[in-house]
N, C-alpha and C positions, 0 to 999 in steps of 0.2 A: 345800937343797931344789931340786928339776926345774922349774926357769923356766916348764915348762909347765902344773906339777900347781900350781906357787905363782900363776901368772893363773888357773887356773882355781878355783882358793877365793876369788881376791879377786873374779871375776865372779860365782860362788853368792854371799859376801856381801850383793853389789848387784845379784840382780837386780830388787828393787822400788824400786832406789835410780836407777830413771830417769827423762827427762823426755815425758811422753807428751802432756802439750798445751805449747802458748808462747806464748799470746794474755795480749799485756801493754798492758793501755786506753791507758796513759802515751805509747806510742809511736807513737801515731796510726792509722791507716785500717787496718785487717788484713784478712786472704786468709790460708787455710790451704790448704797444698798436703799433697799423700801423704806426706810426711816432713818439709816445715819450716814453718815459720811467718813471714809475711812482714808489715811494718808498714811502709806508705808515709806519710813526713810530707808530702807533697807529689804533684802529679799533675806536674809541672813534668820535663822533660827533664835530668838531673845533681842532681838532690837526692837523699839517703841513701833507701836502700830500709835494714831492718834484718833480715835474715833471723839466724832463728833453728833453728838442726837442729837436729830431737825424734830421743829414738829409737826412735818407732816403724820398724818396715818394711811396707814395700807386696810382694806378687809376683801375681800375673795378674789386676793390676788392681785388687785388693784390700788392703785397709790388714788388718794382724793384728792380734789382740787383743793380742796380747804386745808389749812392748817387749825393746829389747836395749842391756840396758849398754853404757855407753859409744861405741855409734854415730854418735850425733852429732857427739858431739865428735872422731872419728878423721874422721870425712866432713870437718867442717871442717877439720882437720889438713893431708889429702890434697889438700884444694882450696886450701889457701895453701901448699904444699910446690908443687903444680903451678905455680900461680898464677908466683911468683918463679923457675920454672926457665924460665917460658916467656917472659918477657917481649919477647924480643928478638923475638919471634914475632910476636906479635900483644898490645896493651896490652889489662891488664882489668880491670872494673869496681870493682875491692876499692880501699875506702876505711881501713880497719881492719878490727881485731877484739878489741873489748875483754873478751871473753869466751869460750874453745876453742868453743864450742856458738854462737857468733854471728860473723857476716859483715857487715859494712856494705859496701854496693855502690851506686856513683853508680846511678841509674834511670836504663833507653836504651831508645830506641825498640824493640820486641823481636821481632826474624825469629823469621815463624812456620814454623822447623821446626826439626828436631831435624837435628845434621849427624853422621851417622855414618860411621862409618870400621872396615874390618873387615880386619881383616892375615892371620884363620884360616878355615876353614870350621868355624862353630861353632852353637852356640843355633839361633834358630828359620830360621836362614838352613839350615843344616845338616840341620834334621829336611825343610824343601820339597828340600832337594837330593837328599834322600834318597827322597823322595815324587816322585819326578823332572824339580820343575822346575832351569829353566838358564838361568831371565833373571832376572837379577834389578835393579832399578832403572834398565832399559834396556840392561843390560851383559849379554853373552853369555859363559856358562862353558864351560869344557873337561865332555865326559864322562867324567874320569879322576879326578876327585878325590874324595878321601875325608871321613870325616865326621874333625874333627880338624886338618885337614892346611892347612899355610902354602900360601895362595894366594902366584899370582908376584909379586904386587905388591898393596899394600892398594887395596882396596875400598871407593869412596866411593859409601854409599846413604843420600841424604838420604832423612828421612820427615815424615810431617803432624806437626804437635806437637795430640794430641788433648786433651780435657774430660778431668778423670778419672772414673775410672769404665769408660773406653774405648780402644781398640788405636789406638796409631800408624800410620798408614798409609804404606806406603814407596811412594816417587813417583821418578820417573827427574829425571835433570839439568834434561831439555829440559823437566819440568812446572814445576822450579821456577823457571828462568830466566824463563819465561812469567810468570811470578809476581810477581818481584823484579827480573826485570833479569840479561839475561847477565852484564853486564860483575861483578856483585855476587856472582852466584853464580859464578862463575870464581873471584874473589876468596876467597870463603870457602871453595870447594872445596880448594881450592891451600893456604891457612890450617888447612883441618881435617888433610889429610893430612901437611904439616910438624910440629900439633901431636902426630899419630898416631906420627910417626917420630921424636921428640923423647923419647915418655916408650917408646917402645920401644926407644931406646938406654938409657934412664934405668934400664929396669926389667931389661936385658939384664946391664947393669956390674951388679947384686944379683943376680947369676942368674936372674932372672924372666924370660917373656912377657909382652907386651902382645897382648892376644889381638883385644879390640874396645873401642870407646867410644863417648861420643856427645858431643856437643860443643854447647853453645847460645851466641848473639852477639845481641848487641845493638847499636844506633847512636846515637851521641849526638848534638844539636843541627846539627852539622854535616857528620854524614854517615860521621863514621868510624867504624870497625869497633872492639868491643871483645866481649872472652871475658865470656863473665856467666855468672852459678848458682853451676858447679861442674865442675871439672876431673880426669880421671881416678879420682876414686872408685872406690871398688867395687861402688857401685848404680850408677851410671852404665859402670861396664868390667870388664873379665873378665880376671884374673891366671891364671897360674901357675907353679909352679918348673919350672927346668930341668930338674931331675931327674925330676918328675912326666912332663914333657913325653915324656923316655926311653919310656912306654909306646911311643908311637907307632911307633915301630921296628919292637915285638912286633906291634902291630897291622897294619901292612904287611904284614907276614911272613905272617900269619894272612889275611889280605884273597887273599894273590897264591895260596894255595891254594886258591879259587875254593868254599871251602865255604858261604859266608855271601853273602847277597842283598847287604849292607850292615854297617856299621861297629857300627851300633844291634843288629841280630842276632845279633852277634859278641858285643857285652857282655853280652846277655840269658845266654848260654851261659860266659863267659866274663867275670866282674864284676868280678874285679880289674884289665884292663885298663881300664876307665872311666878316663880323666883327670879328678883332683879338681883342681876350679878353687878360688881364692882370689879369693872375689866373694860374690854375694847368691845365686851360684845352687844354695848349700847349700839355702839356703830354698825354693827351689821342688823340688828333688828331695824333701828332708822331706816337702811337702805332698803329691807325685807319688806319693810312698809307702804316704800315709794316703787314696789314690784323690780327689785333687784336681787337675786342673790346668785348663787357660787355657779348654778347653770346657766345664767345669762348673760347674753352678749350684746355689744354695742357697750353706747356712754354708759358709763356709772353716775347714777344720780349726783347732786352737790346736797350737801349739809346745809340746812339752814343756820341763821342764828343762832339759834334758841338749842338744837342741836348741841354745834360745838362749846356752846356754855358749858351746858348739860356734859358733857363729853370731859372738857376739864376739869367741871366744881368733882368729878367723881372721882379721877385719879388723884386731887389735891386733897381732899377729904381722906380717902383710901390710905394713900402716904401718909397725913398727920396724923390719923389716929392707929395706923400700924403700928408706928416709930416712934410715935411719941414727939416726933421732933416738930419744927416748922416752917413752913416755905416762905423764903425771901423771896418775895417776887420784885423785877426789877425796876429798879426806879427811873432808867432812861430806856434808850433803843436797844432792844437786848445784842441786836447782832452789831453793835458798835461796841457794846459793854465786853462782848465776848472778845473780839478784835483787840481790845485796851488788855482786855487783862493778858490775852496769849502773847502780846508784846510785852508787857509788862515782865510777865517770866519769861521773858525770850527766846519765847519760840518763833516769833516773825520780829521781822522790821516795821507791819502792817502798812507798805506796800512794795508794788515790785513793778520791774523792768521789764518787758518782756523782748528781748531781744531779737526778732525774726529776718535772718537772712536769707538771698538767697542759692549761696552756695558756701561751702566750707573754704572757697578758698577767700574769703573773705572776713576769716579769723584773726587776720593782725588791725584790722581794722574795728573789728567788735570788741579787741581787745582794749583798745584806746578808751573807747566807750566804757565799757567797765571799770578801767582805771579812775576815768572820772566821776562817774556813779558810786563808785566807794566812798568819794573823798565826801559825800553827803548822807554816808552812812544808807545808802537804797540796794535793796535785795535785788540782782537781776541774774533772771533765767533766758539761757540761749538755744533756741529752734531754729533749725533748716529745714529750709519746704521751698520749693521754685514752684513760683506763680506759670510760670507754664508750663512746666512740666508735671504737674502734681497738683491741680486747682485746688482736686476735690477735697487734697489732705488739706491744704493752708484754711479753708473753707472750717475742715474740720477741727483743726489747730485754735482757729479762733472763736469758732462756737463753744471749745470747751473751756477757754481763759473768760467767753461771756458769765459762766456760772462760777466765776469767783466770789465770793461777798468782801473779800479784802478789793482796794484800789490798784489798778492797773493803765500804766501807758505804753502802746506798743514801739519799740523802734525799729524800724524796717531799715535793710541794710540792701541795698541793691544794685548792682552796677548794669549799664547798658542801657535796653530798654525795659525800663521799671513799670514794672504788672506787681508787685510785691504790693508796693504802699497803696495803691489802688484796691485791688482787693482784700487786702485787711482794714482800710480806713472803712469799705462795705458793708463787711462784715461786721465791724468791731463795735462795741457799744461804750470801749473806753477809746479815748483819743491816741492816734499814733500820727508821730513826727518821722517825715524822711531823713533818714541821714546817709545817702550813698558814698560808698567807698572811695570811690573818685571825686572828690569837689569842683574839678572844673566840668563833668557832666552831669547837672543836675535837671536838665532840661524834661526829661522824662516825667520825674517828678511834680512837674507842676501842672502836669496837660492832662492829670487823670478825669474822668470822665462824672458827669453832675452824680450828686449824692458821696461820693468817694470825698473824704474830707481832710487829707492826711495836712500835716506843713510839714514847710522844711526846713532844716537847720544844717549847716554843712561844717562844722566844726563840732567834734565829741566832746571837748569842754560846754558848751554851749546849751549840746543835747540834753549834756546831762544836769544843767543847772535848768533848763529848762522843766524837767521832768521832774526836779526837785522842788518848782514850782507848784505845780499840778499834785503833787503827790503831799508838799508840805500843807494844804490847804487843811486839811484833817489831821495831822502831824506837827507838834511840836518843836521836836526835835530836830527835823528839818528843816523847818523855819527857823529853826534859832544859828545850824549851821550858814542860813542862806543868810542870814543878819550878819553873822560873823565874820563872815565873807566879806560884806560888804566895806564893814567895819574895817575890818582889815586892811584890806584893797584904798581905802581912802587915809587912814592912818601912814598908810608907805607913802602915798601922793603927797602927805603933808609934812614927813619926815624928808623927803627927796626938797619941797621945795625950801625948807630950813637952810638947809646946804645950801641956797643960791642968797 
């Protein structure tokens, strides 16, 4: 079968077989950004950040409803294929990667901007060029050049690194020196455009362009420069073949006959001269198509089918024949696959507790809880938020443990009249058992109001063999303590009645 008709059945297989959130409680403080998912176990300068790439995609600003097979994991591919070609360059943050879909990166102090680097006249530099500006980032261009066309030498235009939601803003040399320090921005400038000239030899020897990229850095404790994020990607940079490139020849040809204002005129009339890139900016022509782009508001169109094939077979093509290397693509449910293996090297338990009370003085009692939650080997994390005092936060508290993709049971800890387990059982899309700190008033607990689903349990051994239940469903090792236990327990019963 045609390598290409044979990726493209295995991308219709999966296309709901991707990962569209990665918020894992286990790994500490999280941030979600347009594409990855980021857990800091620390605020401290050189401790692991864990980033995680989803596949969703973002284009003018916008995250899409659709995800795309397999993206993540070629993004991270691309950024440790980069990563180890560059090093003699500049050192960077990758610590491992115990997962294709995850990064671990020392944490650096992190320059605020984006460093790009432009080797073509391309994307939105290209449509102002064509709109007739000629400065761009403080640098003056020729009026000769086209839309498409290899500048003399690459183009360093740093820009703002914005909120999302919002456009980057390109800023000349002299704003950002003002900023960070000439000597620093020298350094990075000089840093960015070696890494530019690096994967443009890289992508030259596969026949490819390097057309643009953008490059982010960080500084560690002591001031030195490292590569952070993500490297050469194709959300981050714009491929193409050699051979694509070929149009541009015709386009010349067609330019010097003085019929067309511009290059953009030219293809309106003439559409197969368009150079097709090998990047994301499939995706924004799709949406350009369905009358969306970077000025419009309201919905953002959805991707079809045929689209996000399209959208995948291009980054996995892109990867194998850059690299040379080749994609294991997964043979089960990738966000379980991910889950197995991050437990696996121990970075979870692959599930957790979530322990919500509602006031602090109710710590010797959470404590009991936890004691027996260890004895089954279960990760548990503890929140305080009062149900009346604070709706909106417990409201808010459990909307964000909903976007976990690891297993969660909540226990709710509440004395008097309990509004806790009521409104987490509401809210929660994982199950939560009451376990009020007082045992002989558990009455509240069970009056809460239709749709609120909580139970109850009033002993922490209990609880937490309970939730060992629930959690071992998926878990092994949990189950195999919950046998043991059993074993156990019946063992002593039958040694005790020996003795009579």
């Amino acid at each position: 079968m045609d390598i290409i008709q044979d990726y493209r059945k295995i991308i219709k297989k999966n296309l709901s077989n991707t990962i569209d959130e990665g918020y894992i409680p286990e790994l500490g403080r999280h941030k979600s950004g347009k594409v990855r998912e980021i857990h800091f176990k620390s605020d401290k300068i050189g401790s692991p950040i864990i980033m995680i790439a989803t596949d969703r995609v973002s284009s003018f600003d916008h995250i899409l409803s659709r995800c795309i097979p397999f993206k993540g994991k070629v993004l991270n591919l691309f950024s440790k294929w980069a990563f180890a070609n560059t090093k003699d360059i500049v050192d960077n943050a990758m610590i491992e990667s115990p997962h294709d879909n995850v990064i671990i990166q020392k944490r650096m102090k992190k320059i605020p901007f984006e460093f790009v680097v432009r080797g073509y006249v391309w994307g939105s530099m290209a449509k102002d060029y064509e709109n007739g500006k000629r400065e761009f980032c403080g640098i003056k261009l020729s009026n000769k050049l086209l839309k498409y066309q290899k500048l003399p030498e690459p183009l360093f235009t740093p820009a703002t690194k914005a909120e999302q939601g919002n456009h980057d803003i390109n800023v000349s040399f002299e704003y950002m020196a003002k900023r960070i320090g000439r000597k620093l921005s020298s350094k990075l400038k000089n840093i960015s455009i070696k890494l530019f000239n690096r994967a443009s030899k890289l992508a030259k020897n596969k026949r490819f362009i390097f057309i643009d990229t953008k490059y982010e850095f960080g500084l560690d404790s002591h001031g030195k420069i490292f590569l952070i994020d993500e490297a050469n990607t194709p959300d981050s940079s714009r491929y193409c073949s050699k051979d694509e490139y070929e149009k541009f020849i015709k386009i010349e040809k067609e330019m010097a006959s003085g019929k067309y204002k511009n290059v953009s005129e030219l293809i309106k009339q003439k559409a197969k001269l368009k150079i097709k890139e090998l990047s994301k900016q499939f995706v924004r022509d799709a949406l350009i198509k369905k009358g969306f782009d970077h000025d419009s508001i309201g919905d953002i169109p959805n991707l079809t089918n045929e689209d996000v094939i399209e959208v995948s077979y291009r980054y996995i093509t892109l990867y194998e024949k850059l690299t040379g290397n080749k994609l294991n693509f997964p043979q089960t449910n990738i966000r379980q696959e991910l889950l197995d293996k991050l437990k696996q090297e121990n970075y979870i338990k692959g599930g957790v507790a979530i322990i919500i009370a509602g006031s602090d003085s109710d710590l010797p009692h959470i404590k009991k809880i936890q004691i027996e939650l260890d004895k089954y080997d279960i990760a548990s994390i503890i929140r305080i938020c009062s149900a009346h005092k604070q709706p909106a936060k417990c409201e808010e508290i459990v909307n964000k443990y909903n976007q976990s993709i690891e297993p969660i049971v909540f226990i709710s800890v509440a004395g008097g009249t309990d509004a806790l387990s009521g409104v987490v059982s509401y809210h929660s899309v994982h199950p939560v058992i009451s376990c009020p700190p007082n045992a002989e008033k558990y009455q509240s607990c069970i009056n809460n109001p239709p749709i609120s689903s909580n139970s109850l349990i009033l002993r922490p051994q209990n609880v937490a063999k309970h939730t060992a239940k629930i959690l071992g469903h998926n878990n092994p090792e949990i189950k195999e303590i919950i046998n043991k236990k059993k074993k156990d327990k019946i063992k002593k019963l039958e040694e005790a009645d020996k003795q009579f």
